[in-house]
N, C-alpha and C positions, 0 to 999 in steps of 0.2 A: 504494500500500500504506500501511495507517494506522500511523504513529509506536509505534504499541502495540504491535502485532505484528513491527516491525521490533527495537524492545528488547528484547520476548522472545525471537526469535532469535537476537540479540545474547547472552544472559543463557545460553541451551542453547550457547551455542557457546565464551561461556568456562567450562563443564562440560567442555569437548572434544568438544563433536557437531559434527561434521562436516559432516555434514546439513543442521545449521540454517545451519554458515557459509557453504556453498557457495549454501543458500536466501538468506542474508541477501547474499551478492555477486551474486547475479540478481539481486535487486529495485534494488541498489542502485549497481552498476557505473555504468552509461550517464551519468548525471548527474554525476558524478566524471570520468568520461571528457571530456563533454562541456564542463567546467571547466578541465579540462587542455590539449585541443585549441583551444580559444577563446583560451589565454593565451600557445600555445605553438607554436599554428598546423602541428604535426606528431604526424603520428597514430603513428609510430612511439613517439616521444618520451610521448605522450599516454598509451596504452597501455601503458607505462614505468613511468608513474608512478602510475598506476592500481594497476599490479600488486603496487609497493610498497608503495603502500596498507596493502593486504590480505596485503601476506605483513607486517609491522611488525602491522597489525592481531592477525592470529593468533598469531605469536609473543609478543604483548605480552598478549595478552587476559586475563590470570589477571592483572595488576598494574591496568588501566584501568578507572577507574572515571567512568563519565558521566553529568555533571548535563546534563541538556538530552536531546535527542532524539539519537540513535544518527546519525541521516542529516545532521545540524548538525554533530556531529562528526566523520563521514568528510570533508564538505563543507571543514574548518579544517584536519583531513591534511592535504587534498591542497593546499590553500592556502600551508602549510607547506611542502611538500615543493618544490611548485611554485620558493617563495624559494628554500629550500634549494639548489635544483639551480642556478639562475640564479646565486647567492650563491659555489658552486663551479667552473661554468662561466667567470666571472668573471678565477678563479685561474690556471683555464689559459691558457699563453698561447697557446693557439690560437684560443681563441673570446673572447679581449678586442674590443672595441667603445667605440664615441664615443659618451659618453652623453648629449651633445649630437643626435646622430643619434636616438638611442633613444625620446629627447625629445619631438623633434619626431616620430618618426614612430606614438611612443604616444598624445602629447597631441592635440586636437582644439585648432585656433586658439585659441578662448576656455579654452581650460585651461592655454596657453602662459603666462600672466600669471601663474596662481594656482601652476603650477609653478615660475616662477620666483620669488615671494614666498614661496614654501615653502622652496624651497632658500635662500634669503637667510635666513631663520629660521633655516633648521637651522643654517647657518656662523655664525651670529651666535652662537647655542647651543653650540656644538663649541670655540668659538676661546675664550667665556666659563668651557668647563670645562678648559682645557687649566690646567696649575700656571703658577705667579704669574709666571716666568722665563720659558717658554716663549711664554706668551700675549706679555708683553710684547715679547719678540723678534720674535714674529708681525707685531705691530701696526707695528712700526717699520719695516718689512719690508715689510708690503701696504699699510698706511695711512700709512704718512710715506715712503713708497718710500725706504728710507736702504739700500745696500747695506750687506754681510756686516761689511765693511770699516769702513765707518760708524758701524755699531753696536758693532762690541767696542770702535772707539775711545769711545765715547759712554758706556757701561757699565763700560769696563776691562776686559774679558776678554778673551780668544785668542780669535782670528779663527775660528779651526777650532771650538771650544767654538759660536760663534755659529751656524755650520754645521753641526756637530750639531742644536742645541738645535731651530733652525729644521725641518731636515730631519724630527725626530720628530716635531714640532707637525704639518707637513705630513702626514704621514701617517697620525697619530693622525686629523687630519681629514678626511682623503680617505677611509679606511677606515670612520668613520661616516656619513660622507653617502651613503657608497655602499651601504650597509647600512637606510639611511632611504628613500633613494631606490628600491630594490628594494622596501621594503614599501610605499610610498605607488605606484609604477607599481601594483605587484598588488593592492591592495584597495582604490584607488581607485572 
C-alpha cells in the first residue's frame, strides 16, 4: 500500500473514523508484528505489543503529528515500546538476567569486540558525568583498587560517606548502561 494513502487514513482516523483506522491496522499490523516477534521471539508477547501500538495510536491521535511516512512511525512505536517493555521487565525481579548472557547470545562473534568497545565508551562517559566527588571516589575505587577504608582515610571523610558516595556512582552507572545497552541491543 502506497505511503499516500496510508497518511490519508491516518488523517480520516484522527477525525475519529473508524473505518479508516481499522483500514489503516490491516494494511499495517503484520510488519509491526513481525518487528516485534523477531526481537522478542514470542508471539504472545509480539501481539502484545502490537496491540499497544494501536490502542496508544488511537487514543493519542488528535495530539500526533507526523513528519515522515505514517508506516516509519508505527515502525519507531513499536521500537519504542519494544525498549520500553524490556527496560520494565528488567525491574522485575522475576525476569532479571546476565547481560553478559544477553550479550553473547544477541551479538554475533564479530560484534562481541565492537560490543564490548561500546560499553567501555559508554563507562568511560557515565563515570566522566558523575559530580567531581563521586567520580573521584569511583576512580580510586576501580582504578587504584584502594578500598572504602582507604579512601576516607586518603580524602578525610567517614568511611560510610565513602560508601555512600560510591554506592550512588555505582548505580547512577549501572542504570545508564543498562539503559544504553537496551537501545544499542534493539537498533543495532
Amino acid at each position: 500500500m502506497s505511503s499516500s494513502i496510508l497518511d490519508e487514513l491516518f488523517e480520516h482516523s484522527k477525525a475519529g473514523d473508524s473505518v479508516a483506522f481499522t483500514a489503516l491496522y490491516r494494511y499495517t499490523w503484520q510488519k509491526l508484528y513481525q518487528l516485534a516477534f523477531r526481537k522478542t521471539q514470542d508471539e504472545e508477547e509480539a501481539k502484545d505489543i502490537v496491540q499497544d501500538i494501536y490502542i496508544q495510536l488511537w487514543q493519542k491521535k488528535e495530539s500526533i503529528h507526523i513528519h515522515g511516512s505514517v508506516e516509519a512511525y508505527l515502525y519507531s512505536m513499536t521500537k519504542y515500546e519494544l525498549v520500553r517493555r524490556m527496560q520494565r521487565s528488567l525491574k522485575d525481579e522475576a525476569h532479571r538476567f546476565d547481560y553478559r548472557q544477553l550479550i553473547d547470545t544477541l551479538a554475533h562473534a564479530g560484534d562481541q569486540q565492537l560490543f564490548a568497545e561500546e560499553l567501555k565508551a559508554q563507562l568511560k562517559k557515565e563515570v566522566s558525568a558523575l559530580p567531581t566527588k563521586q567520580q573521584h571516589i569511583y576512580r580510586l575505587h576501580q582504578e587504584d583498587n584502594l578500598s572504602t577504608e582507604e579512601i576516607a582515610q586518603e580524602l578525610g571523610l567517614a568511611e560510610q560517606t565513602v560508601k555512600n558516595q560510591l554506592g550512588h556512582a555505582k548505580r547512577k552507572i549501572r542504570l545508564a548502561i543498562k539503559d544504553h545497552m537496551l537501545s544499542v541491543i534493539f537498533f543495532f
